[in-house]
Structures are given as structure tokens and as C-alpha cells.
C-alpha positions in Angstrom: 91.7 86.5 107.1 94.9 85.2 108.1 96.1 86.0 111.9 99.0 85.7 113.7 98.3 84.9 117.3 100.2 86.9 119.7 103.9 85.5 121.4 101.5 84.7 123.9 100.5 81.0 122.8 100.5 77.1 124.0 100.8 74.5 122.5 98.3 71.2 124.7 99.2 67.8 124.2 97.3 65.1 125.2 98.4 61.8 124.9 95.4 58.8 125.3 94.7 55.4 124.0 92.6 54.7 121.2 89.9 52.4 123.4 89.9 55.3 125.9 86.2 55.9 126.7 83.9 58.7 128.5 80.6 57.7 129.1 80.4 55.4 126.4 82.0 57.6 123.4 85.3 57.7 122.3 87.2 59.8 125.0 89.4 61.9 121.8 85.8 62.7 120.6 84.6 63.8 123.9 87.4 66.4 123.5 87.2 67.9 120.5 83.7 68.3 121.2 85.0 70.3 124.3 87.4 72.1 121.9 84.7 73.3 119.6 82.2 74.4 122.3 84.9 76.3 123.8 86.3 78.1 120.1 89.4 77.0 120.0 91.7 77.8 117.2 91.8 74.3 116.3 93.2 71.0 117.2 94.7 67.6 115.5 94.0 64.1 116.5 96.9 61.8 115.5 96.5 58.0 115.8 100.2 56.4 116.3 101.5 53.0 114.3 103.3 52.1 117.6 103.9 52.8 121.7 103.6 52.6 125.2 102.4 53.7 128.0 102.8 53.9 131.8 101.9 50.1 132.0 105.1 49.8 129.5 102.6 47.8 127.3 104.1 47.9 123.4 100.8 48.7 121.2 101.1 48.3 117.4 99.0 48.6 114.4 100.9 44.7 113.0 97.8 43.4 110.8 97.4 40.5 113.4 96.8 42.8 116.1 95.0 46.0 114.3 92.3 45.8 117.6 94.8 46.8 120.0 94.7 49.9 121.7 96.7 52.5 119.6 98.2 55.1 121.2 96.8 58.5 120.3 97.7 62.3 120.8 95.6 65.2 120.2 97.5 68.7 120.1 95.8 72.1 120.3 97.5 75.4 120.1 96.0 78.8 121.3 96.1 81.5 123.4 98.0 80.5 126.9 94.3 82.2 128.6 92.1 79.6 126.5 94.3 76.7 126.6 94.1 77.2 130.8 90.1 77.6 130.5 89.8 74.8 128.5 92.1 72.7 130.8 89.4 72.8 133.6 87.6 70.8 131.8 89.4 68.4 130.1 91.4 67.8 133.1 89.0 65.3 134.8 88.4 63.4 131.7 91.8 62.1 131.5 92.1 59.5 133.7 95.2 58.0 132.1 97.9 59.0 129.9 99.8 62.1 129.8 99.2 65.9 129.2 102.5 68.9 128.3 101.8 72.5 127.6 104.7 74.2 125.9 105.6 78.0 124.3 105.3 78.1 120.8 106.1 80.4 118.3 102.9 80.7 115.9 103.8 82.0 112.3 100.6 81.5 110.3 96.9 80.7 111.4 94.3 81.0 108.6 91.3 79.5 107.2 90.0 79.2 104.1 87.2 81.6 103.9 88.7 83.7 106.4 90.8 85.1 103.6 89.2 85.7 100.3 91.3 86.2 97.7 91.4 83.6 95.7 95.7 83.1 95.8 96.4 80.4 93.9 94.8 82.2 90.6 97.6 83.3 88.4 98.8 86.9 88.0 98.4 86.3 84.4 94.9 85.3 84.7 93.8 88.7 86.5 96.1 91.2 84.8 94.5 93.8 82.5 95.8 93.1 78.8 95.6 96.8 77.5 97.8 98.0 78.4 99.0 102.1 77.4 103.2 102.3 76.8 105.7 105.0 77.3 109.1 104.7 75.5 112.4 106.7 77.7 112.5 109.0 74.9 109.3 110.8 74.3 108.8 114.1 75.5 107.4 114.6 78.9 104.9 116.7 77.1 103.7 114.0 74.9 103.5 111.7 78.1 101.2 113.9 79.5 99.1 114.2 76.8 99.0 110.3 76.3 97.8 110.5 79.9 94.9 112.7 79.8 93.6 111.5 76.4 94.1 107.6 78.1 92.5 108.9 81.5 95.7 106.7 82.7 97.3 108.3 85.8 100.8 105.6 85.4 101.9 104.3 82.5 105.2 101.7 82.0 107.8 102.9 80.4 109.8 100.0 78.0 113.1 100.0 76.2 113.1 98.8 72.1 113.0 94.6 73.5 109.8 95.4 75.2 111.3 95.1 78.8 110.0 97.3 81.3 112.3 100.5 82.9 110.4 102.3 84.7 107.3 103.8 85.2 105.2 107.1 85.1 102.6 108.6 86.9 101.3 112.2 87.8 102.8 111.9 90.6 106.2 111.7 88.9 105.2 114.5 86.6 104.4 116.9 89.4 107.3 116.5 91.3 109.8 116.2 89.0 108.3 117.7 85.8 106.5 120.9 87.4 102.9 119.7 86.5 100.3 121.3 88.3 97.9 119.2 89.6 96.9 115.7 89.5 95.1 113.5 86.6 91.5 113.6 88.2 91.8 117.0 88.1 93.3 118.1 85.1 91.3 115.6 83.1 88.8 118.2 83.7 90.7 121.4 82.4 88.7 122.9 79.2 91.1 123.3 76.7 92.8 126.2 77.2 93.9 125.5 80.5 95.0 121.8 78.9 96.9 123.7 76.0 98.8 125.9 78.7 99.7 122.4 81.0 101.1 120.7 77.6 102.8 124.4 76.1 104.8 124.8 79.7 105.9 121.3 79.7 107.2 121.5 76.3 109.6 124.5 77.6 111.5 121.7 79.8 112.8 119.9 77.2 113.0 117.0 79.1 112.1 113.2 78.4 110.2 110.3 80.1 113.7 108.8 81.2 114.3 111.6 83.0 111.4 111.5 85.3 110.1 108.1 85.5 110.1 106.3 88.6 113.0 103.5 88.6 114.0 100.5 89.1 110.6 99.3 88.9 109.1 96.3 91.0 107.5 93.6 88.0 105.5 90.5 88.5 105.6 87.4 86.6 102.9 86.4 84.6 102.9 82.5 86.3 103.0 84.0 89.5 100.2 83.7 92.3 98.1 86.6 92.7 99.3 85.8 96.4 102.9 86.7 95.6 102.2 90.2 93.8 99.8 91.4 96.8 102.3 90.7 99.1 105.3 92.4 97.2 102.4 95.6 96.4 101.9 95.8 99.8 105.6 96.0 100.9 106.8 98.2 98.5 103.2 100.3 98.8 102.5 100.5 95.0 99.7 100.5 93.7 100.2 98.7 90.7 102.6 96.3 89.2 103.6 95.7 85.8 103.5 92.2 84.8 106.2 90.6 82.4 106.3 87.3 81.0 109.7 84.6 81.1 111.4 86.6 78.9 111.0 89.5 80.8 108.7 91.6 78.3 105.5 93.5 79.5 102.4 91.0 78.8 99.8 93.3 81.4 99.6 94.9 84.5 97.9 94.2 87.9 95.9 97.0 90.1 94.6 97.2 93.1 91.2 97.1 91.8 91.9 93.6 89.6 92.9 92.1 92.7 89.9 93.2 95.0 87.1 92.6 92.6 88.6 88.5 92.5 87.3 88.9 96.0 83.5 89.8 95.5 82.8 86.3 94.2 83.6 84.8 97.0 82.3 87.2 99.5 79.2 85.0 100.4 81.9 82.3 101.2 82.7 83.7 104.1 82.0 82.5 107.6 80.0 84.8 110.2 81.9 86.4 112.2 81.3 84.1 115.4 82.5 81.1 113.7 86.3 81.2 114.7 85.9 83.5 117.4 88.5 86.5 117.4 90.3 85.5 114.6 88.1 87.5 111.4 89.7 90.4 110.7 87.0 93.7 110.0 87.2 96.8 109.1 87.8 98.2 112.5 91.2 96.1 113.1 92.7 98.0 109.4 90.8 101.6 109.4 92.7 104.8 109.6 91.8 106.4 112.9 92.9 110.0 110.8 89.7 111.0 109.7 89.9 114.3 108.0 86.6 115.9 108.8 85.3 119.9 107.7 81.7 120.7 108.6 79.0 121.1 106.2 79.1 125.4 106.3 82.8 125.4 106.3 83.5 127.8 103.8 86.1 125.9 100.5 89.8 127.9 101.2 89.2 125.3 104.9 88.1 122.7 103.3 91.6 122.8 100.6 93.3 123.7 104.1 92.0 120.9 105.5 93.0 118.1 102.7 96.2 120.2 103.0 97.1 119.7 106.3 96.5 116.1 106.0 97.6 115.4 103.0 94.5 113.7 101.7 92.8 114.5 98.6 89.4 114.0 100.5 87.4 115.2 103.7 84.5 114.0 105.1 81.8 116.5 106.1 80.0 116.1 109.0 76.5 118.0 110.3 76.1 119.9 113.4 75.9 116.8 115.4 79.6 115.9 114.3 77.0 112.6 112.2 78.2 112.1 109.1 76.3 114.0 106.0 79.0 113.5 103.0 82.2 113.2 101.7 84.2 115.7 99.2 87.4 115.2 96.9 89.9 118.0 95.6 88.1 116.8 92.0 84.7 117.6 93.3 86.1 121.1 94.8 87.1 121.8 91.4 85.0 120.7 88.7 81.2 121.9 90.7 82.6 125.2 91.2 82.4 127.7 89.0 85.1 127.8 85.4 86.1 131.3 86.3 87.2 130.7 89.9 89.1 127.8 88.9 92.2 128.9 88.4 92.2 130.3 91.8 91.3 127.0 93.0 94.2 125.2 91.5 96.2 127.6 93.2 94.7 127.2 96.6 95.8 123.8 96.4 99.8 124.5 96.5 99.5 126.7 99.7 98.5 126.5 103.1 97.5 129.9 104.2 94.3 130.5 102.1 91.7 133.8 101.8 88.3 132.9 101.4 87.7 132.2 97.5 84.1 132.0 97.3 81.1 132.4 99.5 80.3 128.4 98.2 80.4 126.0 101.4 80.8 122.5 102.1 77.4 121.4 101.8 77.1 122.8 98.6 80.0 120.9 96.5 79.8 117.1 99.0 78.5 114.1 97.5 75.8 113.4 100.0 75.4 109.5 101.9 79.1 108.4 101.5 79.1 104.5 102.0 79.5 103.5 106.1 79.9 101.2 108.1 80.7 99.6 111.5 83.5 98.3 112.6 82.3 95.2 113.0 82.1 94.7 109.7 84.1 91.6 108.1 86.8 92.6 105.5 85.3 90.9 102.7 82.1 92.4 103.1 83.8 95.8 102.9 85.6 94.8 99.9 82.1 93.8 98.0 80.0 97.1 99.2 83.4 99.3 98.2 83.5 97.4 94.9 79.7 97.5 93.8 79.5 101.2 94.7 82.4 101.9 92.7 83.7 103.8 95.9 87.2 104.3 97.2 86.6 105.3 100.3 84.6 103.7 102.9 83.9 105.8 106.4 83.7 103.9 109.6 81.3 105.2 112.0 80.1 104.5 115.4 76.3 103.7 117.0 75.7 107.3 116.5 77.0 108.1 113.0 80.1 109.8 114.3 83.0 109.3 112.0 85.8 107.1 114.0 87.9 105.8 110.7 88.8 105.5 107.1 89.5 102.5 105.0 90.2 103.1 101.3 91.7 100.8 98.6 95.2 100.5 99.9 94.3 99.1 103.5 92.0 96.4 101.9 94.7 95.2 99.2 97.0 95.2 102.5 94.5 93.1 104.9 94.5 90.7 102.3 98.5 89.9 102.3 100.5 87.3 103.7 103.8 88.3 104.7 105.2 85.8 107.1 106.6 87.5 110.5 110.3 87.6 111.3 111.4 84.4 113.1 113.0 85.7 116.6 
């Protein structure tokens, strides 16, 4: 993963000549062998066409005199605690020539396996192709019902030219529009209930244009995949339609296009240990809000509970507080009974909630959610998340307490590159 090091840094320069020796090797060698034992961030030998020294003898790289001793300077920039370890033992080595340590302001460190994603793949490359539209003027009601028949929670909305105005999602629709709940619920209403959602939307009279979420943030098709994570992730959308240099809608790009171009490459990536403290895991990006219900908590807390934190999923844990499963607002509704339902959807618009049913968390979890330690490395995380088809992934301790959450949007973020503000 890419890291900035903290304002804390040095920059060591060491300035030696090329016939410089230590014990019989190459004293620049010597070093970087130094520099490696010691996990450095890295460092950069650089072998001068020209200079002098303290004995104010001119060396030069002239083809007549390509034996002479060329001066040479090897620069290393880390924290300002390893740059002082390491100085203690390069010190003594130096017999002659000249060593500065200075501030530096560090914008980008990476490696490349320590990030992933692939960047330099093209947004048109990834992009899903089919790719449902909305027109401004249709009905809200029609939108809705292109929705549920598409299973498509957002949809782009484009003029007569094919350019993309906005878009529409549920979220759009149930703020704005009145709809009740949320596609991965509704997609299980039974047809009456569906019939009722389109017939009250239909009163409103109102029109995509109305509702749809605008301006809307579009990606070219030539871009790099780098580009589009980065504006997803400072915008926090979690898709982005893609045009192409004419402006007119060609695809779009999800989060899940982007993370599965990592799973490929997942083997790639170094152990942990290899560049020490710079691998970003799952512990450095995890939510430390975990929203958590035991498994006999009775549903009207477990809807309080996704309530109060605004989550559309708790985890349930067992007596011990060790985690035993993992519940969405979906799995509330569709493994509960069809004539309770209705109260259900309810339960979800209000805080202060009677008991429903005498049905308790154990009963409606999906049992052995997907875990994992901290410790784990990012792309790791993105490959388990990915094969499992899972969106959540909960971060536990030794003893299988819950300690985090990392979903979707924190991986797609982990893997961005926005460059700090200078100061």
C-alpha cells in the first residue's frame, strides 16, 4: 500500500568515493547491506560524472581517466528514530568524506506490490458495459419499477445526446420520493406489497429529474483506474458513470469492478515483514463501531440497534461477547414470517419499538461471518471478501471478540492515492 511517513522524517546523505573500501568490498555496498539489515525505507546510490573532495582533488569520468575514483553519494530517507539507529553503525565506516542529515517533507512512499490495484489499467477496460438507463422524464414510478425488475439499486440518468445528468438510486427515491425501504428489501415484497410501493408513487406525479441526484461526478473511459478510485473516494460514491470523449455514457465503474482487479494479484504481495511498518492491514482501515446485539436479543433491538447506528447490519455475538454471526435488515425481513412483515418494515422508520415477535437473534443470523485479524494485509482482505461474495468483513481479537468492521468502502479507500496537502 502506499504510506506517507509521518512530518517526522530525515533525509542521510553520505558522500564517499567510488574506490572507498571496508574490509575488502566496496564501502557503498557495505552500506546498503547495513540499510537492508536494518529495514530501511530505502536508499539510492548515485555515482557522480565529476568532483572533489577534502584533498581538493578534481575526479572525472573523461574516457582517459574512467579508473579514477568517482565521487559517489548514497541518500536514504526515513524516520528521524531509524536514520539515528542506523547512524551508529555506519558512523565508523566512514573514514572519509562527508555525511548531512536534513528535514524533509515526504509526499509519497510506495512499492509495487505493496499496493495492488493494478492503476495503470484503463477505466474503460474494467467498466461494466450493460449498462440499465433512466431518461429525466419518466415517472418516478416507472424508475422504480425498472429498478426492482433490474435488481439495480442506481441507475444514470441521460438527456436525448446520451450525456449523463444525473443519477438515481433508492436512496434518492426514499428521501425525496417517499419510498419505503431500500432495494434489498423490497426486491423481496410479494406482489401485493410491490403493487402498493409502485400505486403510491404514481400519486406523486413526479419525474426522475426531480429527484435524481445532480451534478454527477463521470470518469473517462481513457482514464486510469487510479484516477476514478481516487475521485470515488473523495467524493464517497460508490459508483461512477463512465463517458467517453464526447462525453456520452459508454459504462460504469463500481466498487466491486475495481476490487476484484485486485484478487489476481493478491499472491504478489510481499509478507508482511518485508518493508517493515510500511503494509497497510486491516487493522490500520477498520471501523472501531462495531454494532453488536447478542444472539437471544429479541428483533424490535436488534432494528433498534441498526437504528441507532445507522447500519443496515449487526453482528451477533454469544455469551462470551465471541463472535457467532452476523444479520442484515434484508435477513430481518425476508426469514421472518410474510404476515409480520409489514410490521417489520415499520419498525425500521422508528426508534422506540414493542417487541414484534418472540423470534431472536440467533434464529434469523447467518452463522460464521468471515474474520479476521488485524494483522491481516489489505489485499488479503480484499481476496477472502471477494471469493466469499461478502461485504462485510469482522475484525476480531486472539479471543474472537469483535474489535472492527471493514466493508467495501474502506478497502476501495485503502487502495487510493490522494497526495497530501504541501504545508
Amino acid at each position: 500500500m502506499e504510506q506517507y511517513l509521518s512530518e517526522n522524517t530525515k533525509r542521510l546523505k553520505i558522500y564517499i568515493g567510488e574506490s572507498d573500501l571496508w574490509r575488502g568490498k566496496p564501502l557503498y555496498f557495505v552500506i546498503l547491506e547495513i540499510l537492508t539489515q536494518e529495514g530501511m525505507a530505502g536508499a539510492t546510490v548515485t555515482r557522480g560524472i565529476a568532483g572533489f573532495g577534502a584533498r581538493s582533488r578534481i575526479h572525472t569520468a573523461a574516457i582517459l581517466r574512467i579508473s579514477e575514483d568517482l565521487p559517489l553519494i548514497i541518500e536514504v530517507v526515513d524516520t528521524t528514530e531509524k536514520i539515528t539507529l542506523v547512524l551508529e553503525k555506519i558512523y565508523p565506516l566512514v573514514r572519509e568524506g562527508l555525511m548531512t542529515v536534513e528535514d524533509i517533507q515526504v509526499l509519497k512512499y510506495t512499492h509495487r506490490y505493496l499496493n495492488p490495484l493494478p492503476v495503470d489499467r484503463l477505466a474503460g477496460e474494467v467498466m461494466s458495459r450493460d449498462v440499465k438507463l433512466l431518461t429525466p422524464k419518466q415517472t418516478i414510478r416507472q424508475a422504480w419499477e425498472l429498478m426492482l425488475k433490474q435488481g439495480t439499486k442506481a441507475m444514470p440518468v441521460v438527456n436525448s445526446q446520451g450525456n449523463v445528468i444525473g443519477i438515481l438510486t433508492d436512496e434518492d427515491l426514499i428521501s425525496r420520493a417517499g419510498l419505503n425501504q431500500r432495494l434489498s428489501i423490497a426486491r423481496h415484497f410479494d406482489t401485493e406489497m410491490i403493487k402498493k410501493e409502485l400505486d403510491a408513487l404514481e400519486q406523486s406525479h413526479g419525474l426522475v429529474e426531480d429527484v435524481m441526484s445532480t451534478p454527477v461526478f463521470t470518469t473517462r473511459s481513457d482514464a486510469p483506474i487510479g484516477q476514478a478510485v481516487n475521485l470515488m473516494k473523495k467524493h464517497e460514491i460508490k459508483r461512477l458513470p463512465v463517458v467517453n470523449e464526447k462525453e456520452v455514457l459508454v459504462g460504469i465503474l463500481s466498487r466491486f469492478d475495481i476490487l476484484r482487479l485486485v484478487v489476481p494479484s493478491a499472491t504478489k504481495e510481499l509478507p508482511p515483514l518485508s518493508v517493515p511498518g510500511y503494509v497497510k492491514k486491516v487493522g490500520e482501515i477498520m471501523s472501531p463501531v462495531v454494532p453488536t446485539v447478542t444472539e437471544h436479543d429479541d428483533i424490535a433491538t436488534v432494528i433498534h440497534t441498526m437504528l441507532e447506528n445507522g447500519s443496515h447490519r449487526v453482528i451477533v455475538v454469544d455469551q462470551d461477547k465471541k463472535v457467532s454471526g452476523i444479520m442484515s435488515d434484508g435477513d430481518v425481513f425476508t426469514r421472518l414470517p410474510v404476515p409480520i412483515r409489514p410490521s417489520i418494515l415499520s419498525a425500521f422508520k422508528r426508534l422506540d419499538l414493542d417487541p414484534i415477535t418472540d423470534v431472536i437473534a440467533r434464529d434469523l443470523m447467518s452463522p460464521n461471518p468471515i474474520t479476521a485479524s488485524p494483522e491481516l494485509p489489505i489485499a488479503t482482505a480484499i481476496q477472502k471478501m471477494m471469493a466469499e461474495g461478502r461485504k462485510w468483513l469482522v475484525i476480531i481479537d486472539e479471543e474472537n471478540h469483535p474489535v472492527g468492521l471493514v466493508d467495501r468502502q474502506r478497502l476501495l479507500d485503502a487502495l487510493a492515492m490522494i497526495p497530501p496537502t504541501i504545508t
